[in-house]
PDBQT receptor file of N, H, CA, C and O in Angstrom, charges set to zero:
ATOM      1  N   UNK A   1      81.098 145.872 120.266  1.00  0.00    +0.000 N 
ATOM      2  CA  UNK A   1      82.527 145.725 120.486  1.00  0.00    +0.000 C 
ATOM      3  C   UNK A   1      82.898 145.999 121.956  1.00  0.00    +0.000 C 
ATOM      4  O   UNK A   1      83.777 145.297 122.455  1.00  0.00    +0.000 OA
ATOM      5  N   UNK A   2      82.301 146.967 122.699  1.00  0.00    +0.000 N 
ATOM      6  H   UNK A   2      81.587 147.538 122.293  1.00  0.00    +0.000 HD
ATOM      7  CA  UNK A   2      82.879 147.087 123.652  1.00  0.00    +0.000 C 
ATOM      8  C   UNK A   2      82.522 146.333 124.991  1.00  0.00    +0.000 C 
ATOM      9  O   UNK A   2      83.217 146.185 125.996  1.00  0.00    +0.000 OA
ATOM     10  N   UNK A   3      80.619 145.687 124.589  1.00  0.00    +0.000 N 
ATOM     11  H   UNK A   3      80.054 145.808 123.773  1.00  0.00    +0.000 HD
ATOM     12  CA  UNK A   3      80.386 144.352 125.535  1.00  0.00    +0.000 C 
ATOM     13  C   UNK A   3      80.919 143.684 125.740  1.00  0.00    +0.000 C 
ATOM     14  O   UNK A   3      80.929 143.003 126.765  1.00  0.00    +0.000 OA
ATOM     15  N   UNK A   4      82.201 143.573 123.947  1.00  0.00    +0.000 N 
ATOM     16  H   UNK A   4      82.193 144.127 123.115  1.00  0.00    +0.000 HD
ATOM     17  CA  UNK A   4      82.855 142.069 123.889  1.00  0.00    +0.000 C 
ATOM     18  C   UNK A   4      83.854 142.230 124.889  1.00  0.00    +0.000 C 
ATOM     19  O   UNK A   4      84.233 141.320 125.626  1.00  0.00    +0.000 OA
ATOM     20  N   UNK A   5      84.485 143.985 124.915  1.00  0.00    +0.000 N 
ATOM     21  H   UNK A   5      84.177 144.724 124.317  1.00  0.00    +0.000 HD
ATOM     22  CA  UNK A   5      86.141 143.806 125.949  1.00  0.00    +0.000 C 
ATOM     23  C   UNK A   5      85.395 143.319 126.961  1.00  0.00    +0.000 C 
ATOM     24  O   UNK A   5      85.674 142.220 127.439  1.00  0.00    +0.000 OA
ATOM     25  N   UNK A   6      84.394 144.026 127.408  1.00  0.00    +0.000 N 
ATOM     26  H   UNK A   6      84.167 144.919 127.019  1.00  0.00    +0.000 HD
ATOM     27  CA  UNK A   6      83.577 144.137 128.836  1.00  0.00    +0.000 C 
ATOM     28  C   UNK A   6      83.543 142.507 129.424  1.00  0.00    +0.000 C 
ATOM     29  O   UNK A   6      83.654 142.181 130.606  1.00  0.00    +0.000 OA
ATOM     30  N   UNK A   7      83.336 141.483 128.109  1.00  0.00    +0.000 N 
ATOM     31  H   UNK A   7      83.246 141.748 127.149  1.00  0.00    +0.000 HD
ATOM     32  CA  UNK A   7      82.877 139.823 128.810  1.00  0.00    +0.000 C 
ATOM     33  C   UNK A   7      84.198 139.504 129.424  1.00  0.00    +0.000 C 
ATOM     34  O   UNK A   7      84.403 139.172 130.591  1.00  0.00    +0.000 OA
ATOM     35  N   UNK A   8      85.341 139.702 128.150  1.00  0.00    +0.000 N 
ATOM     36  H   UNK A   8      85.175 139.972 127.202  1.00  0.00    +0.000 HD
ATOM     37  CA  UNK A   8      86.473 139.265 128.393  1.00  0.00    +0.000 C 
ATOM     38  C   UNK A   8      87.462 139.687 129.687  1.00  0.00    +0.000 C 
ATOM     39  O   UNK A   8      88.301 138.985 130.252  1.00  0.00    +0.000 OA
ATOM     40  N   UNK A   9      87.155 140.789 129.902  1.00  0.00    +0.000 N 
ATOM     41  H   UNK A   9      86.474 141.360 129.443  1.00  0.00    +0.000 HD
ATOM     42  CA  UNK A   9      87.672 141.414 130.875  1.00  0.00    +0.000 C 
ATOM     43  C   UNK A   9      86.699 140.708 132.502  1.00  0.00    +0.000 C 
ATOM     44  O   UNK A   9      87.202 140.520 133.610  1.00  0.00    +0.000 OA
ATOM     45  N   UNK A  10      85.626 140.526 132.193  1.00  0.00    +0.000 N 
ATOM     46  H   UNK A  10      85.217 140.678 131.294  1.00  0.00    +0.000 HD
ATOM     47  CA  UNK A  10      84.916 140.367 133.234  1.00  0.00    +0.000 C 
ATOM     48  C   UNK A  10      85.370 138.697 133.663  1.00  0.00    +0.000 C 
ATOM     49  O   UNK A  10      85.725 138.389 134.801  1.00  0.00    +0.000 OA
ATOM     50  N   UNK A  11      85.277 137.770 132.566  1.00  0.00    +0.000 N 
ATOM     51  H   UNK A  11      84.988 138.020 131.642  1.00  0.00    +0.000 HD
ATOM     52  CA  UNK A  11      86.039 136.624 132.315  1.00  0.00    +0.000 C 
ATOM     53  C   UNK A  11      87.575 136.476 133.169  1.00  0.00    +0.000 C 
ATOM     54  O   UNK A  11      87.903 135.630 134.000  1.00  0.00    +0.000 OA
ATOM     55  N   UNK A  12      88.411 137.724 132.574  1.00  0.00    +0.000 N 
ATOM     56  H   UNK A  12      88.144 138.411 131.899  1.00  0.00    +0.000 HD
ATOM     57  CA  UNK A  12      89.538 137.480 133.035  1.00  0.00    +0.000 C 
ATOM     58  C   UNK A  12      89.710 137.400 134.799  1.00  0.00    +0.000 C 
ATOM     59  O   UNK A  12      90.234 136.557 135.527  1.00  0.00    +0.000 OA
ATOM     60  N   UNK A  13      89.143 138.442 135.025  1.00  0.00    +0.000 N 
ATOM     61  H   UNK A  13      88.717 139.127 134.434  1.00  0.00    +0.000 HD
ATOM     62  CA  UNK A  13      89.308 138.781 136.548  1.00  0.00    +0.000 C 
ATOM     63  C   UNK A  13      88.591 137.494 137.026  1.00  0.00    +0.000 C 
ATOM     64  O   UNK A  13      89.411 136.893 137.719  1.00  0.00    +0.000 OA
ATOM     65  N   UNK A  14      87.564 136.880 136.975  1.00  0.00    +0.000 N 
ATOM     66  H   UNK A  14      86.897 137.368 136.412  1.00  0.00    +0.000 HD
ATOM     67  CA  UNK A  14      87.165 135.631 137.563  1.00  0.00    +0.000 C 
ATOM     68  C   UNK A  14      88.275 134.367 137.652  1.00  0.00    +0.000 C 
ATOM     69  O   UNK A  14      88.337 133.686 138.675  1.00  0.00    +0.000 OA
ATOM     70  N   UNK A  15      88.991 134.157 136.697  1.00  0.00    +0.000 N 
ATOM     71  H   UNK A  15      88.941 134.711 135.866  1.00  0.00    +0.000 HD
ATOM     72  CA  UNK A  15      89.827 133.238 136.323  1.00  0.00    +0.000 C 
ATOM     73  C   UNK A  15      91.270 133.289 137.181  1.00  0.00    +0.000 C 
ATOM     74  O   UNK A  15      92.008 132.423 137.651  1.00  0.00    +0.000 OA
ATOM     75  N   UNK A  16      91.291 135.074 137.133  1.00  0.00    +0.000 N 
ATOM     76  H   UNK A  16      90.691 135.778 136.751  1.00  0.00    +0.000 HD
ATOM     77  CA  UNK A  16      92.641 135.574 137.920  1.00  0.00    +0.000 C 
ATOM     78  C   UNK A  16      92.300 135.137 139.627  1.00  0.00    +0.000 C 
ATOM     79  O   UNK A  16      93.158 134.748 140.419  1.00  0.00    +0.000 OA
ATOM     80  N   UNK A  17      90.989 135.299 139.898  1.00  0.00    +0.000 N 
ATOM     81  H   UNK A  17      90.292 135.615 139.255  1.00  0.00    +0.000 HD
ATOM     82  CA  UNK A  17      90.448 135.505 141.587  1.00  0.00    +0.000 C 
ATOM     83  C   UNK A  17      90.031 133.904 141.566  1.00  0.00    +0.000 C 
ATOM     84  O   UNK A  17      89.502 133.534 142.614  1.00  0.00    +0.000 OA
ATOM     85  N   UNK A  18      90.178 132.945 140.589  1.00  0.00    +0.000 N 
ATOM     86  H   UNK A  18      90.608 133.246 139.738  1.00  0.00    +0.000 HD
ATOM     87  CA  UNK A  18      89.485 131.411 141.319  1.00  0.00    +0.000 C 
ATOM     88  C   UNK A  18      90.442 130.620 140.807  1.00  0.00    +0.000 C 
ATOM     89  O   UNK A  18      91.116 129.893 141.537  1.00  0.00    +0.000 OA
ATOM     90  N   UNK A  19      90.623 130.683 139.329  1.00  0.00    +0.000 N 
ATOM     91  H   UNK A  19      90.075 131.273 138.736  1.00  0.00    +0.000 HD
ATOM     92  CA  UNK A  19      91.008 129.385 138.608  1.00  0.00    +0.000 C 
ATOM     93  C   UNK A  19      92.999 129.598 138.897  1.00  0.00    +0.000 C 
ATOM     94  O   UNK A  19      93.733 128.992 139.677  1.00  0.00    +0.000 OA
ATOM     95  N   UNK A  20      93.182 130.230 138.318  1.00  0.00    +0.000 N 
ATOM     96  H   UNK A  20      92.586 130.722 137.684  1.00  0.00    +0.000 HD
ATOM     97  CA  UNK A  20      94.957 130.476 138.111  1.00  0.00    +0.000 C 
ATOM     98  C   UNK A  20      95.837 130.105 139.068  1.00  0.00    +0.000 C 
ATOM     99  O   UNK A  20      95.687 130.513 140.219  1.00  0.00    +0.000 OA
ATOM    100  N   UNK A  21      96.805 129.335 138.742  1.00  0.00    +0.000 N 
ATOM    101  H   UNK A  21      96.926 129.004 137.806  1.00  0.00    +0.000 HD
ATOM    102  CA  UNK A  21      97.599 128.422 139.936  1.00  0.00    +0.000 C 
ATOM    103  C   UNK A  21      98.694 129.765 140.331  1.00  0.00    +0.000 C 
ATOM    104  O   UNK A  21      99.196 130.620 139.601  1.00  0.00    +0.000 OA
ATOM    105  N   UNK A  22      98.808 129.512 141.869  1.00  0.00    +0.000 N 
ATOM    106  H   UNK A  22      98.401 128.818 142.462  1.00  0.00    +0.000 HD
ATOM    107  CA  UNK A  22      99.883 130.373 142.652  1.00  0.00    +0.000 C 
ATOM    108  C   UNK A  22     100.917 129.863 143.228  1.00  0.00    +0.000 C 
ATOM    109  O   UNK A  22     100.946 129.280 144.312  1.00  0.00    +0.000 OA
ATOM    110  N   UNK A  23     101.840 130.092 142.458  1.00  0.00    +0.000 N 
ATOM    111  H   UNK A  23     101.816 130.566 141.578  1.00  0.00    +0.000 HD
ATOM    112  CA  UNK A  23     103.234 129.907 143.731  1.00  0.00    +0.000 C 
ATOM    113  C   UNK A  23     103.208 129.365 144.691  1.00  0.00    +0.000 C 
ATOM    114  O   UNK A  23     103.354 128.227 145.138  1.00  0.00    +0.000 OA
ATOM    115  N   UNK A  24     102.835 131.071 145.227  1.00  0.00    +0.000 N 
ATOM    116  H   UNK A  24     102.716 131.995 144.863  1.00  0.00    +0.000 HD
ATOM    117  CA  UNK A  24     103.088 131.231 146.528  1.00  0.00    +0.000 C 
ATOM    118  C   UNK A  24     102.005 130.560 147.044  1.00  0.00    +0.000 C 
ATOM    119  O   UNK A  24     102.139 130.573 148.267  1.00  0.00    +0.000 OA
ATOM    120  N   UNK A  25     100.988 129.975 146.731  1.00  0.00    +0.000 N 
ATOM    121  H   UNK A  25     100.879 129.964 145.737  1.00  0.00    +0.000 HD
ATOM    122  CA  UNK A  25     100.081 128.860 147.690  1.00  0.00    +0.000 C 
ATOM    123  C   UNK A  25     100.338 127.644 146.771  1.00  0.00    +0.000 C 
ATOM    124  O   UNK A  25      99.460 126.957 146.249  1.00  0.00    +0.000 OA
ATOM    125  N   UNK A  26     101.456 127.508 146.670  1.00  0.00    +0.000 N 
ATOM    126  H   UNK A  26     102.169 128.066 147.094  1.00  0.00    +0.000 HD
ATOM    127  CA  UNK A  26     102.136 126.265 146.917  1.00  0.00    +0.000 C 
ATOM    128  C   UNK A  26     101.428 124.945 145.212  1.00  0.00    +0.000 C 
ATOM    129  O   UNK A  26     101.266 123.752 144.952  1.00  0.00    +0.000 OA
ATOM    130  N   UNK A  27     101.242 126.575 144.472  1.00  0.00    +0.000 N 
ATOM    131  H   UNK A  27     101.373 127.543 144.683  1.00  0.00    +0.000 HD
ATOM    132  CA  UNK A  27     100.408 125.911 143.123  1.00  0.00    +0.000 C 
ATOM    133  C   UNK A  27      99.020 125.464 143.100  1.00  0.00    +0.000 C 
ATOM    134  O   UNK A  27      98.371 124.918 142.208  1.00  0.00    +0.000 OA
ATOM    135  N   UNK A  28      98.680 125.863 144.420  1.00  0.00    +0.000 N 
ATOM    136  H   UNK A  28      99.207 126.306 145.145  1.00  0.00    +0.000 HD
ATOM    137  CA  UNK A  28      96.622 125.591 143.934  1.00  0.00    +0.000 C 
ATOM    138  C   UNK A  28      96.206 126.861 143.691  1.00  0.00    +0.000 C 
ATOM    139  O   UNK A  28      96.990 127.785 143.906  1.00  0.00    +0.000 OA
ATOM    140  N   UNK A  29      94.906 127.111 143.205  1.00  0.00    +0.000 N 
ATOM    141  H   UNK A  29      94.269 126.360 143.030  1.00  0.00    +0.000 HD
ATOM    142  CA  UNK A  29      94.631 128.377 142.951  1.00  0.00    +0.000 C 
ATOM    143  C   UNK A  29      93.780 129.388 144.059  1.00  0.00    +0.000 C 
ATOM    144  O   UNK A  29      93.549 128.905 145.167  1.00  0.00    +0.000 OA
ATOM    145  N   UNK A  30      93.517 130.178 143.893  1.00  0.00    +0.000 N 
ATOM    146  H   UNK A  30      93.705 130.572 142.993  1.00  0.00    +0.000 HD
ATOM    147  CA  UNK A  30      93.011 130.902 145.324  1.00  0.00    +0.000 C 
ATOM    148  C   UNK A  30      92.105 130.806 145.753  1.00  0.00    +0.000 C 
ATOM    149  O   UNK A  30      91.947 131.197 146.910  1.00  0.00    +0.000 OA
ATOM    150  N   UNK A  31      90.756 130.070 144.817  1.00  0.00    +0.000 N 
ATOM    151  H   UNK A  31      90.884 129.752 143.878  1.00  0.00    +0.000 HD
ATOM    152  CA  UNK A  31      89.644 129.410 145.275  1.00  0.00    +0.000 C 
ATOM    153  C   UNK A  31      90.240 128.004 146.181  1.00  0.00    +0.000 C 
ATOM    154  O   UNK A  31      90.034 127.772 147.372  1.00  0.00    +0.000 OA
ATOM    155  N   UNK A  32      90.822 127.397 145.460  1.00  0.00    +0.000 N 
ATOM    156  H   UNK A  32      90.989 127.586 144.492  1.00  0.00    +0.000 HD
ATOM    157  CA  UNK A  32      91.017 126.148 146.109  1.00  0.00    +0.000 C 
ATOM    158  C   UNK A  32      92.123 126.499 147.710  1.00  0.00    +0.000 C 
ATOM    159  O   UNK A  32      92.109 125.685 148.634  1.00  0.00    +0.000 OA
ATOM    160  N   UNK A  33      92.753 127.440 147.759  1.00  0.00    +0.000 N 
ATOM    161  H   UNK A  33      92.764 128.100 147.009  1.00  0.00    +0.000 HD
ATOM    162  CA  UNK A  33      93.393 127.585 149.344  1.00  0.00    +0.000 C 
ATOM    163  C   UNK A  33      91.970 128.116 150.457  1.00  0.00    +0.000 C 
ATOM    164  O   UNK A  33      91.761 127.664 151.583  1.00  0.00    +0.000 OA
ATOM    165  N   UNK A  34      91.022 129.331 149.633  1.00  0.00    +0.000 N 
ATOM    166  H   UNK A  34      91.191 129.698 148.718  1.00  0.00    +0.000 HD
ATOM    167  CA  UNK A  34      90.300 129.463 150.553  1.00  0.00    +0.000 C 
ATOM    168  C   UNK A  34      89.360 128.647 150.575  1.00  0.00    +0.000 C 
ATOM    169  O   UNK A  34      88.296 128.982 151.096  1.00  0.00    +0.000 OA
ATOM    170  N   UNK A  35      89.546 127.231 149.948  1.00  0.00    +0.000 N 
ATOM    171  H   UNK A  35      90.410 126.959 149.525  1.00  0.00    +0.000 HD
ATOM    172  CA  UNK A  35      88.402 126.166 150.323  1.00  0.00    +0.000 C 
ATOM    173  C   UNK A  35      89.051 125.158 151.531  1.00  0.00    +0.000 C 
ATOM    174  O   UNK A  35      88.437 124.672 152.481  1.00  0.00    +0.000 OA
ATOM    175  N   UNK A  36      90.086 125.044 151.287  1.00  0.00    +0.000 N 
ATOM    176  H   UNK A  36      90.585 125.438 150.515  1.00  0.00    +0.000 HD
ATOM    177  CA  UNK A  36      91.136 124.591 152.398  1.00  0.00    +0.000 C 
ATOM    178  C   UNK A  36      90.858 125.340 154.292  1.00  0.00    +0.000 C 
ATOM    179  O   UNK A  36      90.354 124.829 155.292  1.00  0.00    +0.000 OA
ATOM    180  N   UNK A  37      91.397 126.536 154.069  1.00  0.00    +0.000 N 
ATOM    181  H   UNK A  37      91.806 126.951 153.256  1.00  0.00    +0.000 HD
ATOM    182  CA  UNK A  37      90.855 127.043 155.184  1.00  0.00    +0.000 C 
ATOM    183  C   UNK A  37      89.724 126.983 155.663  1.00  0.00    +0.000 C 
ATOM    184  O   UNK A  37      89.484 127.232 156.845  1.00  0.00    +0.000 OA
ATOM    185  N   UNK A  38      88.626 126.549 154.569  1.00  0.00    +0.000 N 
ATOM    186  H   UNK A  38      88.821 126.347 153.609  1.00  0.00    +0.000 HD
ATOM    187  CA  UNK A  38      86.957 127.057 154.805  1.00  0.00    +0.000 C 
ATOM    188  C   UNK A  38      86.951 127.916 155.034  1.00  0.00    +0.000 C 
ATOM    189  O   UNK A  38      86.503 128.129 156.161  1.00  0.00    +0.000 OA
ATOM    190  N   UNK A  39      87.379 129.040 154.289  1.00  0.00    +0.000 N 
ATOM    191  H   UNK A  39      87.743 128.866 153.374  1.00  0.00    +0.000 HD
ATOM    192  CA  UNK A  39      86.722 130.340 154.258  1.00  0.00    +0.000 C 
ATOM    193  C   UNK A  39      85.982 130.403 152.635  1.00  0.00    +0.000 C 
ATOM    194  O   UNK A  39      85.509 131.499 152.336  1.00  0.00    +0.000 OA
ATOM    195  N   UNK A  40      85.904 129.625 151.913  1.00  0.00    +0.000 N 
ATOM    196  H   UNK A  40      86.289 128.734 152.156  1.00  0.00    +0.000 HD
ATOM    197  CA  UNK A  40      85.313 129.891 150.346  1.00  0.00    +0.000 C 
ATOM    198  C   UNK A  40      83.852 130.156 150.359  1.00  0.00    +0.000 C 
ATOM    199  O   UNK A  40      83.614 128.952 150.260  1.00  0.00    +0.000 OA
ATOM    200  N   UNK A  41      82.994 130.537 150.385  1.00  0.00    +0.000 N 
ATOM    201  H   UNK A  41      83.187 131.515 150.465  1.00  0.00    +0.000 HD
ATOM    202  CA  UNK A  41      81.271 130.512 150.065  1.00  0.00    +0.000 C 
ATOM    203  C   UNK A  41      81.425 129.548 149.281  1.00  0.00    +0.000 C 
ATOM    204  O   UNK A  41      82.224 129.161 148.428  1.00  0.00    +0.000 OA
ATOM    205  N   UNK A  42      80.158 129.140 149.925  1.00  0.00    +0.000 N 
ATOM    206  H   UNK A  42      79.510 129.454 150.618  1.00  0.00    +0.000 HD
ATOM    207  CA  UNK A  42      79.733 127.878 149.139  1.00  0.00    +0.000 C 
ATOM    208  C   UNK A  42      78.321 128.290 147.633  1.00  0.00    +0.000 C 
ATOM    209  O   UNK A  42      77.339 129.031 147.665  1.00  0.00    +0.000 OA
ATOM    210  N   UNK A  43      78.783 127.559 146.706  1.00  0.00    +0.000 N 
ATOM    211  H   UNK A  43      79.581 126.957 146.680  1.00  0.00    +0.000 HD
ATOM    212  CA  UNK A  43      78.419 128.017 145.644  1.00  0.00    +0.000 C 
ATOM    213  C   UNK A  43      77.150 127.851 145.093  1.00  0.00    +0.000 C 
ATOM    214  O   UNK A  43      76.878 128.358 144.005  1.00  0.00    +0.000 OA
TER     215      UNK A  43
């Protein structure tokens, strides 16, 4: 049970730091602005 919070939680924060659209960058998500700048590592 508690691996399971552990995936989900680990899941979430990835999704919050790449995938999830922002506002304030104008609705892309924060992977996609720091791919813009070229600052993203390449994967």
């Amino acid at each position: 049970m508690l691996g399971e919070l552990e995936d989900r939680i680990d899941r979430y924060i990835v999704r919050h730091n790449t995938a999830r659209r922002k506002r304030s960058l104008k609705g892309v998500s924060p992977m996609e602005f720091r791919k813009a700048l070229g600052l993203a590592l390449a994967a």
